[in-house]
Structures are given as C-alpha cells and as structure tokens.
TORPA-4810 file (N, C-alpha, C, O; in nm, 3 decimals):
<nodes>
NODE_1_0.085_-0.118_0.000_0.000_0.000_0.000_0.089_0.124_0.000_0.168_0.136_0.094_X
NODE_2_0.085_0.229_-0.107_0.142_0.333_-0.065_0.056_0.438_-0.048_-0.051_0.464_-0.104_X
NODE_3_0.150_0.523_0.083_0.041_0.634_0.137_0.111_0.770_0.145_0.233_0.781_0.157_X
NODE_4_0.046_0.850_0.139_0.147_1.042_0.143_0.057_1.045_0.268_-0.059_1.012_0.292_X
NODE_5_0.208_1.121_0.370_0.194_1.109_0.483_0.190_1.327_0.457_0.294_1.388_0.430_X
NODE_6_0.091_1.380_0.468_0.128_1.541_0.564_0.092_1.539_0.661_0.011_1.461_0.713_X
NODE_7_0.156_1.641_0.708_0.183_1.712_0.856_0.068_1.788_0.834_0.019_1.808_0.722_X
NODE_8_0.013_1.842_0.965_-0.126_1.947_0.955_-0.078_2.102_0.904_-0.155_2.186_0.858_X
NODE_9_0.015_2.113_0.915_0.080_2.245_0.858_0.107_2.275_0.669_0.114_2.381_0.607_X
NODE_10_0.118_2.095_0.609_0.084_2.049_0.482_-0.023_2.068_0.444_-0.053_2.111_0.332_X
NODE_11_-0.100_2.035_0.538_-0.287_2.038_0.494_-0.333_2.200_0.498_-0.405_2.242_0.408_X
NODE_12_-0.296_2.273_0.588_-0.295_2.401_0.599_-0.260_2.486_0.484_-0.302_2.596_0.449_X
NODE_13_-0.174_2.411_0.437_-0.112_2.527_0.288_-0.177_2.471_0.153_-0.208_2.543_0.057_X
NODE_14_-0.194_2.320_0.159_-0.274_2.277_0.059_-0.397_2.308_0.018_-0.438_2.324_-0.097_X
NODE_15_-0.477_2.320_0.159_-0.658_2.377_0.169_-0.632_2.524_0.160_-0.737_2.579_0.126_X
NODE_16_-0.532_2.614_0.178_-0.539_2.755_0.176_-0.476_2.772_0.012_-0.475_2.878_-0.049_X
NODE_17_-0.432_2.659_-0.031_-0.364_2.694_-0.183_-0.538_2.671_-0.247_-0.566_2.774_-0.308_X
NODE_18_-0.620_2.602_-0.249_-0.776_2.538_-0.258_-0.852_2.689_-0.292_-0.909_2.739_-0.389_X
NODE_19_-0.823_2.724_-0.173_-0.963_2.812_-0.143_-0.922_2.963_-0.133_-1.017_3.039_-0.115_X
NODE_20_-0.798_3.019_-0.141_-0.753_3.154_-0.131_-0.661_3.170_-0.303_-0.600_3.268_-0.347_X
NODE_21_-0.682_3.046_-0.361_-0.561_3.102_-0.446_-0.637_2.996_-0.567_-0.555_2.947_-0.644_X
NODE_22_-0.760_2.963_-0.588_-0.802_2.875_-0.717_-0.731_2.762_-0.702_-0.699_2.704_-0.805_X
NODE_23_-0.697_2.714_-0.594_-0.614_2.625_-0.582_-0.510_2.615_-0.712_-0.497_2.508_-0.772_X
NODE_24_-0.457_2.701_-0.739_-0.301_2.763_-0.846_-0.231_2.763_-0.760_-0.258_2.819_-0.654_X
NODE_25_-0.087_2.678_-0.789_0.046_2.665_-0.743_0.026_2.738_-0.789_-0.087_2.764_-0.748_X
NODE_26_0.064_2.842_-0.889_0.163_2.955_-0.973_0.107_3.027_-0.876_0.179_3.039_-0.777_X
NODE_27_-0.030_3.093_-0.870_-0.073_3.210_-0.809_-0.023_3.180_-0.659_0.044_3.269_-0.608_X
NODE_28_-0.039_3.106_-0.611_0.029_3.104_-0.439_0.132_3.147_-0.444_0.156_3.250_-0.379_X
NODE_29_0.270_3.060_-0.551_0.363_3.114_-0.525_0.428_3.223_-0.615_0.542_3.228_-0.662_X
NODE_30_0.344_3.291_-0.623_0.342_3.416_-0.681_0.345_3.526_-0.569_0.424_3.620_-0.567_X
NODE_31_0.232_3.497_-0.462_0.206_3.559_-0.343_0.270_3.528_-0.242_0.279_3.602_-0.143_X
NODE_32_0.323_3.415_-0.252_0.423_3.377_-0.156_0.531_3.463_-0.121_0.579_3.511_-0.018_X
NODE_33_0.559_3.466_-0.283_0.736_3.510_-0.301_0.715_3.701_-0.295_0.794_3.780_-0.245_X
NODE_34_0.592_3.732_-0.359_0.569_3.878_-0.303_0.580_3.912_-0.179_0.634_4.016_-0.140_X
NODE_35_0.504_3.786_-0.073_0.525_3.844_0.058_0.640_3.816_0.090_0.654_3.865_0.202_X
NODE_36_0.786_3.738_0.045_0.864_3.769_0.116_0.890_3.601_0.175_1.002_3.562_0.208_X
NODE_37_0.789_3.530_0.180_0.767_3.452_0.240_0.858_3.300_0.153_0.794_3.211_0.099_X
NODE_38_0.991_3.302_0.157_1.048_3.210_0.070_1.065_3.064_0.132_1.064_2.969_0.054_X
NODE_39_1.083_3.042_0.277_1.036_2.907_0.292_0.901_2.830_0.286_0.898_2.711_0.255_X
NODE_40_0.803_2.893_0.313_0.664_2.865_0.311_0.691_2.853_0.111_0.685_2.739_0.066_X
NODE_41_0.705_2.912_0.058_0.743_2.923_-0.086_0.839_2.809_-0.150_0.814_2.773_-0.265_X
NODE_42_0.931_2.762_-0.092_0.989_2.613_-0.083_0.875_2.493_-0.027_0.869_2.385_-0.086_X
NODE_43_0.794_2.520_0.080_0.769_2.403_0.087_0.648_2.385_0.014_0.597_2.273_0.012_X
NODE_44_0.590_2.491_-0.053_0.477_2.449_-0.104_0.500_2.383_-0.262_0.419_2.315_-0.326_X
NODE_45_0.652_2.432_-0.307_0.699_2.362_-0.408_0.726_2.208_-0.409_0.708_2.133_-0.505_X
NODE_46_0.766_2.179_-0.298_0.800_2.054_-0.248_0.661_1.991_-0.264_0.655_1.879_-0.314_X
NODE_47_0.569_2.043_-0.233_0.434_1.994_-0.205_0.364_1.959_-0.398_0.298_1.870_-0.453_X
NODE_48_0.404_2.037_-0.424_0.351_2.048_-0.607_0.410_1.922_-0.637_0.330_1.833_-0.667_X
NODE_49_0.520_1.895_-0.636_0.616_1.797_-0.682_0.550_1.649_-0.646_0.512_1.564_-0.727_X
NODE_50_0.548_1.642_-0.494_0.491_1.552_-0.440_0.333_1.515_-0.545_0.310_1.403_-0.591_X
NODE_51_0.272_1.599_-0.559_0.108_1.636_-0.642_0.157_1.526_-0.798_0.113_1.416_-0.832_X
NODE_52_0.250_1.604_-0.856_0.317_1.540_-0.992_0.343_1.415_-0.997_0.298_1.341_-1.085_X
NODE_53_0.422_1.375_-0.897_0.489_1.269_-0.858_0.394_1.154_-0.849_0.412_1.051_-0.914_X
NODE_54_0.293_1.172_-0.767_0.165_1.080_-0.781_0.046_1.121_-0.876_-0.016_1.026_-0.923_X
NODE_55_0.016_1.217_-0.902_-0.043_1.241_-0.993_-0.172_1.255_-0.874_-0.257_1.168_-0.894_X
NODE_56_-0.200_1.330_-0.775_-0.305_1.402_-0.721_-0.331_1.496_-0.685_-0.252_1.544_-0.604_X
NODE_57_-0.415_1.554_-0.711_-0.470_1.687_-0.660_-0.496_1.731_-0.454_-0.596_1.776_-0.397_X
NODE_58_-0.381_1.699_-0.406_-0.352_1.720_-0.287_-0.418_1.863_-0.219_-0.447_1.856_-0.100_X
NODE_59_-0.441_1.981_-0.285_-0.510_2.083_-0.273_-0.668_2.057_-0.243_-0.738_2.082_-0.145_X
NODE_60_-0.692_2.004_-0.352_-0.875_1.987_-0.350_-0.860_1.831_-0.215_-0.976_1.815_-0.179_X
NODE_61_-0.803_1.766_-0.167_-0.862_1.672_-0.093_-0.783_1.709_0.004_-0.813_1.645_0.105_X
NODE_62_-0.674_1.799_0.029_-0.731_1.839_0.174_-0.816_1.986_0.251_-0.818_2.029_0.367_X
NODE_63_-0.883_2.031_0.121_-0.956_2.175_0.156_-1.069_2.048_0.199_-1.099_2.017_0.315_X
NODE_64_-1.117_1.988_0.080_-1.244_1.877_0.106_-1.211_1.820_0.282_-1.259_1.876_0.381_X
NODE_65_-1.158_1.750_0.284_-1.088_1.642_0.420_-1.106_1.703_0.531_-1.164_1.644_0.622_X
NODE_66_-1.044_1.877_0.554_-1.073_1.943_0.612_-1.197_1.987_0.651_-1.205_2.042_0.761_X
NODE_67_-1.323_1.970_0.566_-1.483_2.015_0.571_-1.543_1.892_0.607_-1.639_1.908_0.683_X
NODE_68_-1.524_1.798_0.583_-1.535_1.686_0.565_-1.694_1.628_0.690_-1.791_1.558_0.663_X
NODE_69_-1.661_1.685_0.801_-1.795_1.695_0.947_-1.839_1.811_0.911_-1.900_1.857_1.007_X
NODE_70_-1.841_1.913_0.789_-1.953_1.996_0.802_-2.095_1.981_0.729_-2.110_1.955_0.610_X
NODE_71_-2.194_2.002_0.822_-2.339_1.967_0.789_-2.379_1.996_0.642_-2.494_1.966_0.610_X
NODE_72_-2.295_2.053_0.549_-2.309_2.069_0.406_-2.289_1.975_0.353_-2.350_1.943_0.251_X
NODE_73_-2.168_1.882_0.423_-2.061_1.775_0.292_-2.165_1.655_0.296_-2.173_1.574_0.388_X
NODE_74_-2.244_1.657_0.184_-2.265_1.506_0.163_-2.223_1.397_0.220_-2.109_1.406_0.266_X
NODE_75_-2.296_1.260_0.236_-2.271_1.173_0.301_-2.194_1.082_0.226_-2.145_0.980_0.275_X
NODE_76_-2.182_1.114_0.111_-2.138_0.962_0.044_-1.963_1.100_0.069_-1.870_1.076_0.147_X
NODE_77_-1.968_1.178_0.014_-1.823_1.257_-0.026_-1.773_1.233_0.086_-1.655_1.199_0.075_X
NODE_78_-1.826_1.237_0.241_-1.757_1.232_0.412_-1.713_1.051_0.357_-1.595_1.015_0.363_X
NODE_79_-1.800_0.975_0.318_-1.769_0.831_0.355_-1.650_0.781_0.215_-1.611_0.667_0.191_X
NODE_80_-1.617_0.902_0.146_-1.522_0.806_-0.002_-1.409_0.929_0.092_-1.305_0.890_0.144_X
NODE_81_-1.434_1.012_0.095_-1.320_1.108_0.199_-1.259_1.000_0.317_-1.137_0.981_0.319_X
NODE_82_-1.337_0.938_0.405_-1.271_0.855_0.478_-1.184_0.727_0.464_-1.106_0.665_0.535_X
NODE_83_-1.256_0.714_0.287_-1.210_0.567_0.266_-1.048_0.638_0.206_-0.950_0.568_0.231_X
NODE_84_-1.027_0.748_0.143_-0.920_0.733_0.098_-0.781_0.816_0.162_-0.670_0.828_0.110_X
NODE_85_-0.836_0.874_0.305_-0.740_0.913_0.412_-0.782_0.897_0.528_-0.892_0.846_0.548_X
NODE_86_-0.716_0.932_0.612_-0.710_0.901_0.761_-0.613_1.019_0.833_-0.495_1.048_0.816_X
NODE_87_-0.720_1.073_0.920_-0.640_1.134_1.001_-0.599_1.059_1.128_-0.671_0.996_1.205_X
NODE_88_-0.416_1.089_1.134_-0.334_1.004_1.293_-0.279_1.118_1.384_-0.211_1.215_1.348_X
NODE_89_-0.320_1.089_1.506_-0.275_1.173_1.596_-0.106_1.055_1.610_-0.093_0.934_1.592_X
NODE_90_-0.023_1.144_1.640_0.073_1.095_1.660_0.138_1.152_1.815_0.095_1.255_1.867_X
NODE_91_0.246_1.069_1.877_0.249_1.092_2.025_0.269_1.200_2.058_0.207_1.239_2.156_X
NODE_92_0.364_1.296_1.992_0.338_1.386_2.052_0.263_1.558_2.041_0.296_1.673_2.070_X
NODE_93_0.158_1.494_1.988_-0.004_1.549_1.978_0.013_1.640_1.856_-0.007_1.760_1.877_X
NODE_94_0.034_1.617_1.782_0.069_1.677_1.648_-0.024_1.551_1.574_-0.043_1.431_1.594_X
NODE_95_-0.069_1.658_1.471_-0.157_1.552_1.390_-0.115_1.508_1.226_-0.046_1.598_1.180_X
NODE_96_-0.136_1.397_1.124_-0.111_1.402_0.989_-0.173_1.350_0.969_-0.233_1.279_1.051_X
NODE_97_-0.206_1.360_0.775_-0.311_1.295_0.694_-0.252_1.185_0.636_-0.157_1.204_0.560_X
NODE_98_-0.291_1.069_0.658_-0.270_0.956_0.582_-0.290_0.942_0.447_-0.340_0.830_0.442_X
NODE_99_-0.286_0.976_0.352_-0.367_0.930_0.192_-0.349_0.811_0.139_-0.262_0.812_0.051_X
NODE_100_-0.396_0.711_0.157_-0.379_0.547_0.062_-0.394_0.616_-0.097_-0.490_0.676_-0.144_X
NODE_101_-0.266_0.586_-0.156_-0.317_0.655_-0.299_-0.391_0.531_-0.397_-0.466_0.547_-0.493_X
NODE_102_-0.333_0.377_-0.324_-0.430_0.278_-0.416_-0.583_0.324_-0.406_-0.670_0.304_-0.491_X
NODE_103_-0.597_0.389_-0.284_-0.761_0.407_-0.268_-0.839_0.513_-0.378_-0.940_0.527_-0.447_X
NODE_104_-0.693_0.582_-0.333_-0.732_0.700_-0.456_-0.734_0.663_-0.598_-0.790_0.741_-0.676_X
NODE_105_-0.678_0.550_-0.645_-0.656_0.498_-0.780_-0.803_0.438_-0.793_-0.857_0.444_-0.903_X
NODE_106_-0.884_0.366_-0.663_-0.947_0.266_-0.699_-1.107_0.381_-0.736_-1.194_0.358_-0.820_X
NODE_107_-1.100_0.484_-0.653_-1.207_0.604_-0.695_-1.190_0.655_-0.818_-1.249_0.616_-0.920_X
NODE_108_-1.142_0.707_-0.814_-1.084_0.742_-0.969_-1.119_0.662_-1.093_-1.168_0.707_-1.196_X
NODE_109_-1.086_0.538_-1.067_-1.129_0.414_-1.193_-1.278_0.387_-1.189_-1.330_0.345_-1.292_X
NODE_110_-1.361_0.411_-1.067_-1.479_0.367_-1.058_-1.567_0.471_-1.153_-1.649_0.450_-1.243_X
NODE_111_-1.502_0.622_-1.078_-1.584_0.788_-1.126_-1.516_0.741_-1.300_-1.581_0.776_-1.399_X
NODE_112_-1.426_0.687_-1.311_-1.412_0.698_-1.486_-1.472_0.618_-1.523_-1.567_0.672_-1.581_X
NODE_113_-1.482_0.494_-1.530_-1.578_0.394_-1.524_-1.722_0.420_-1.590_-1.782_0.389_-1.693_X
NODE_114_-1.745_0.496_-1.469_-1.911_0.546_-1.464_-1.933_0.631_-1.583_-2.040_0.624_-1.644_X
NODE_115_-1.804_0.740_-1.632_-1.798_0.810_-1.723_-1.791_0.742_-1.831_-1.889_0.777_-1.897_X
NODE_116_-1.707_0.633_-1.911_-1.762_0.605_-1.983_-1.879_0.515_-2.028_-1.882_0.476_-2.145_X
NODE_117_-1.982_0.477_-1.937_-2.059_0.417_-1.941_-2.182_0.522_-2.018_-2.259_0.480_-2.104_X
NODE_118_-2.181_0.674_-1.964_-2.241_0.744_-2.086_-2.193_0.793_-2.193_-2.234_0.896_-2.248_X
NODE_119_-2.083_0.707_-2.239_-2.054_0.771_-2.347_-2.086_0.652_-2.494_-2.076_0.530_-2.500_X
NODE_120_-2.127_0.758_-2.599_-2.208_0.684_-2.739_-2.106_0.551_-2.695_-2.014_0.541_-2.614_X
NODE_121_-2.165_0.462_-2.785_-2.084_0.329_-2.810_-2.010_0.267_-2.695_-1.893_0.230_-2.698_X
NODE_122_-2.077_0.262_-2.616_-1.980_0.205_-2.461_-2.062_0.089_-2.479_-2.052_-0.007_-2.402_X
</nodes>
C-alpha cells in the first residue's frame, strides 16, 4: 500500500492553496514570493512535486478532508473522503493525513468507469 503522509501544517497550505488562491500553485507562489515569504514558498513547491509525482490533486482533498464533518458535505463525499485518508494523531499530539493513494486509484477508476458508461458506443 502506498500512502502520502502530511503534517497538519501540509494540509494548511494545501486547503489555503484550494480556497484563497483557485487552488493555483503559480498564483500562491506568486504571493508567496511577493510576501517575502520564501520558505513557506519552498515548501509548497516541495508539495507540487509531491502532487506530480503521484499524480493528485492534494489541494482539492485536503480543503475537502478538512470540511469533511460539516453539515453541508454530503454523506457519500464524508464516507469516499474517509475511505481514501485518515487522520493520525501521533504521540506527541501533532496531527497528519494519511492518503492510501491505491484508494485514490481505486475512486478514480470507478468515477471513470461510470464516465464512460455514458458515453455513445460504450
């Protein structure tokens, strides 16, 4: 099983890259590097890479992950949200997101799946 392990400070820049910035690497670190702010500006590069590297949209599932208990989020999106991370408290009370990316492979194939099932000639 492989899994991408962030730190809550990962999830923090990922859900604020989401929802303050179109979830755009470029535009974050655009604003990043305006403010001055060049390690936060390294690690969110580090973080893109990581995105490439597996090929997920790490932005949109942890702004989602993060909402995840609010009385808006659908029940099925809270229950495929759970199936494909896990939040671990670790000992010394610092928290991270687990991501199973097979899980994420196995959603992905299902939602495409489904897609081409409406398409002509399927």
């Amino acid at each position: 099983m492989n899994v991408v392990c962030l730190s809550a400070e990962d999830c923090r820049l990922l859900a604020r890259r989401f929802a303050e910035h179109g979830n755009s690497h470029r535009r974050m670190a655009g604003a990043l590097k305006e403010a001055g702010e060049l390690e936060t500006l390294r690690r969110v590069g580090a973080l893109r890479r990581l995105e490439a590297s597996f090929e997920i949209d790490l932005g949109s599932l942890c702004h989602r992950f993060a909402r995840r208990n609010h009385p808006s989020t659908h029940p099925l999106e809270r229950m495929v949200l759970t199936y494909i991370a896990t939040w671990k408290h670790r000992p010394d009370g610092a928290g991270e997101l687990w991501i199973h990316l097979d899980r994420v492979r196995e959603v992905r194939e299902l939602i495409e799946e489904g897609e081409r099932v409406g398409e002509p000639g399927a």
